[in-house]
N, C-alpha and C positions, 0 to 999 in steps of 0.2 A: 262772079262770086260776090256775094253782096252779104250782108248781115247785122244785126241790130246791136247797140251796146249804148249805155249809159256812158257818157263824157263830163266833162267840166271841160269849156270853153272861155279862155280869156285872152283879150285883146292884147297886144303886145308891142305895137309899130304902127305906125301909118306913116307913108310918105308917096310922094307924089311924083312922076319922070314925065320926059317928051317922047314918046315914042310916034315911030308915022305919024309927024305933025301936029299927034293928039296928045294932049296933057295927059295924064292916066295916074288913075291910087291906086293905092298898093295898100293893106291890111294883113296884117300879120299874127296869127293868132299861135296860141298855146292848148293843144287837145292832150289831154292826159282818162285814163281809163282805170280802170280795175285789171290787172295782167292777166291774161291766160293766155294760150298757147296759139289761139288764132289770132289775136291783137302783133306778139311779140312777131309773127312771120309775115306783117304785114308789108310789102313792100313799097318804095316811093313813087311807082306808075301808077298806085290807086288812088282814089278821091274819097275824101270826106262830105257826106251829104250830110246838111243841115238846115232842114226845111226845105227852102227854094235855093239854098244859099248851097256852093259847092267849094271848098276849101282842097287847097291842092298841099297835099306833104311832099316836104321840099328836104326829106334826108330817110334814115332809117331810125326805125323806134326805138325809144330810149327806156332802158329799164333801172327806173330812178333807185338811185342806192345798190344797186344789184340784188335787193331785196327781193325781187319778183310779187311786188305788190301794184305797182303803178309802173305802168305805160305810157308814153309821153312821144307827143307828137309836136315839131313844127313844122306851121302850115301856111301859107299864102292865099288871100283872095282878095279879086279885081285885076287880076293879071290875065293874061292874053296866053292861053297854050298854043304850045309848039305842036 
């Protein structure tokens, strides 16, 4: 299932771990949308494509103010999936 939406994308974190011997970053960003009914049922095993760049949502979407205007994601990228 895949499908197209306008975002606003902001940085939020970065930090850095040892994993298998290797240093590794970690970025953390903030995707928020315009709400509608396919965003809010989006679940945390999908991915956020952004260009080349692939952003992993790391909970379930937020519906800021319970207003049903905005859609809010946080997401992780430079991590290693399981």
């Amino acid at each position: 299932n895949q499908f197209q939406a306008w975002v606003a994308i902001a940085p939020v974190r970065v930090s850095e771990f040892l994993a298998a011997g290797e240093l590794q970053g970690r970025l953390t960003h903030r995707v928020q949308a315009r709400h509608n009914a396919a965003l809010a049922a989006v679940q945390s095993k999908w991915r956020i494509l952004y260009g080349a760049r692939v952003l992993v949502i790391e909970g379930p979407p937020r519906n800021l103010d319970e207003a049903n205007r905005v859609v809010e994601f946080l997401c992780g990228e430079g991590m290693r999936e399981e």
